[in-house]
C-alpha positions in Angstrom: 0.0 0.0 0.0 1.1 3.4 -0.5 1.2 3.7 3.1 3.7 1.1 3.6 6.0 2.7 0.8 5.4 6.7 2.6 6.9 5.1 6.0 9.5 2.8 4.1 10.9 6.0 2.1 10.7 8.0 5.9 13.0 5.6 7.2 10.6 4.3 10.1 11.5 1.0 11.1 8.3 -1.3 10.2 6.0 -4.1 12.5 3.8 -5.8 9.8 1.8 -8.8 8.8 4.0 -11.5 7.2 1.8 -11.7 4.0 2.4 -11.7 0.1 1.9 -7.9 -0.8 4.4 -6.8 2.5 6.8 -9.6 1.5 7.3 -8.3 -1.9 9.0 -4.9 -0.2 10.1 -6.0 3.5 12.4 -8.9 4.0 12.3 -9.9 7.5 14.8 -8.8 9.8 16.6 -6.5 7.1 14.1 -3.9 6.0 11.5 -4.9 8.4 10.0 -7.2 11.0 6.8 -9.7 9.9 4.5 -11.9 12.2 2.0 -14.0 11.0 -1.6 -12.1 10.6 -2.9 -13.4 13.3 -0.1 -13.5 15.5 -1.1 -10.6 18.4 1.8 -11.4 20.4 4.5 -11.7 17.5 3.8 -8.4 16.5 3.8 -7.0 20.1 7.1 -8.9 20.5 8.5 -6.9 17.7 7.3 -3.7 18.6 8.4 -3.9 21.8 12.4 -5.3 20.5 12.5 -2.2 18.3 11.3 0.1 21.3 13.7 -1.7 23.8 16.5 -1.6 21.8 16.0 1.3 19.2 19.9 1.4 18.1 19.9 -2.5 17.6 17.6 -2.0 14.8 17.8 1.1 13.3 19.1 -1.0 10.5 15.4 -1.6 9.5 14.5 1.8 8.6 17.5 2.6 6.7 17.2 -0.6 4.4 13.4 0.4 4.1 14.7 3.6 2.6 17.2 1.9 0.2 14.7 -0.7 -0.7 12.5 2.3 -2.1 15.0 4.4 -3.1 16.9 1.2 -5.0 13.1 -0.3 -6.4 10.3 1.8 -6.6 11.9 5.5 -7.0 10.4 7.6 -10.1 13.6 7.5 -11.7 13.6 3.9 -11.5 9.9 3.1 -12.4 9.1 5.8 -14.8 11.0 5.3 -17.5 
């Protein structure tokens, strides 16, 4: 969704729903962090890691940015 791709390009480290659409731009543990749809407390988990531990995974929002910047830029899908 576009609102997945506006807080990839922000650089905001992303919790999300381990499902085909997501998987396409977040790989797990690099750009992002994924739990099962139904999985309450895997996502809670998650949250609560990147809130813990905030400079352990910074990594996540700065490959979220790359990932957009590298994939789905203008220069790189309009032409």
């Amino acid at each position: 969704s576009w609102s997945l791709f506006n807080a990839m390009s922000s650089g905001c480290r992303i919790v999300s729903c381990r499902v085909a659409p997501v998987e396409e731009a977040i790989i797990h543990g690099q750009s992002g962090l994924l739990a099962d749809f139904y999985d309450v407390e895997g996502h809670a988990r998650h949250a609560l890691q990147i809130l813990r531990q905030p400079d352990e995974w910074a990594h996540l929002g700065e490959n979220a940015r790359r990932t957009i910047e590298a994939k789905y830029a203008l220069t790189r899908t309009l032409p």
